[in-house]
ZAMARGU-4260 file (C-alpha; in steps of 0.2 Angstrom, whole numbers, plus 5000, padded with zeros to 4 digits):
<rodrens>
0) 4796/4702/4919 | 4786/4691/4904 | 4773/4698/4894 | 4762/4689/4881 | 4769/4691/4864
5) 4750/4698/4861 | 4752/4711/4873 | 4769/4715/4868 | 4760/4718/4850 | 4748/4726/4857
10) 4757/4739/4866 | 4769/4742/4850 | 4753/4744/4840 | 4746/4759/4854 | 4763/4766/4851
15) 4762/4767/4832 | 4745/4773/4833 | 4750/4788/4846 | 4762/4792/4835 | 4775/4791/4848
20) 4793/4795/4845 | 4811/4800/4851 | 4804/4791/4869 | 4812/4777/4876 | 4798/4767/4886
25) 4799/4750/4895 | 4786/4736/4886 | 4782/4722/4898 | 4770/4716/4911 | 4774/4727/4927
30) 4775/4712/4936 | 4788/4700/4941 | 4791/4682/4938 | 4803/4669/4944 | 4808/4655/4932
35) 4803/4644/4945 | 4787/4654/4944 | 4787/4647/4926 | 4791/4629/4927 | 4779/4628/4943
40) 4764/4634/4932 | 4772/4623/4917 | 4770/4609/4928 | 4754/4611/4937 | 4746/4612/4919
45) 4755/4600/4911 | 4754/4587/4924 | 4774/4584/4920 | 4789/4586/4932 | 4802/4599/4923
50) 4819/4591/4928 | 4832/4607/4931 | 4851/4605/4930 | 4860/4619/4937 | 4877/4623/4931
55) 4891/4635/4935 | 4895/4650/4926 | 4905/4668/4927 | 4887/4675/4922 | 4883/4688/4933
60) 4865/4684/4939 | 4851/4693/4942 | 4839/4694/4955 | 4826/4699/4948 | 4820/4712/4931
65) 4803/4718/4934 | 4801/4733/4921 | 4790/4751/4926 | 4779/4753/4914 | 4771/4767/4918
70) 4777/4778/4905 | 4770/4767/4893 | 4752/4766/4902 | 4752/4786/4902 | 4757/4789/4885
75) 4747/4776/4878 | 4735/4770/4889 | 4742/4751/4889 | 4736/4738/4900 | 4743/4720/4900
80) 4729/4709/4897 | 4737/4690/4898 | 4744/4684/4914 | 4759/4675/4915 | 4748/4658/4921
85) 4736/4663/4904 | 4749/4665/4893 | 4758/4649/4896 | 4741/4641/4894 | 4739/4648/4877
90) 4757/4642/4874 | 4751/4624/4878 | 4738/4625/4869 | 4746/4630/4854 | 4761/4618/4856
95) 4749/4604/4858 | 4739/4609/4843 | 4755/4612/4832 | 4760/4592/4837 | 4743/4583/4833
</rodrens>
C-alpha cells in the first residue's frame, strides 16, 4: 500500500482539522501494490530497464500490506487523490527538475 506523500498530508491535515484523537486509523491508499508494480511503471515512464538483484535473507517476507482505510474516510471524509502511476510521475518530474 503507497500513498502520495500529498495525500498522506492531506489526510493528516483532515485529522487535525477534525480534531481527531485517542483513535488509531490506518493512512494509505486502500489499494495494493507490488514492487514490481513499481519498477514496471518506473520503467514504462522512464524508458530505463531497472536492473533487480535478489539476495537471500532471514527476513520474513510479506505478501502483501494493503491498509483498510475506511475508518479514516468515515471519520474524515478522506479520499486518495494520486494514483501510484501519478505519483511516481510527479516523482520524475521532480527528480528530473532537481538535476537540471
Amino acid at each position: 500500500d503507497y500513498i502520495y506523500i500529498d495525500d498522506f498530508a492531506k489526510a493528516i491535515h483532515l485529522c487535525i482539522e477534525k480534531d481527531i484523537s485517542n483513535e488509531t486509523l490506518n493512512i494509505g491508499s486502500g489499494v495494493g501494490s507490488s514492487l514490481q508494480d513499481i519498477f514496471n511503471e518506473v520503467e514504462k515512464d522512464t524508458q530505463l530497464k531497472t536492473k533487480v538483484k535478489t539476495i537471500p535473507s532471514d527476513v520474513p517476507i510479506v505478501e502483501s500490506i494493503v491498509l483498510d482505510i475506511t475508518k479514516l474516510k468515515q471519520l474524515t471524509g478522506f479520499e486518495p487523490k494520486v494514483s501510484l502511476s501519478e505519483g511516481i510521475k510527479k516523482e520524475i518530474q521532480r527528480i528530473q527538475e532537481e538535476l537540471v
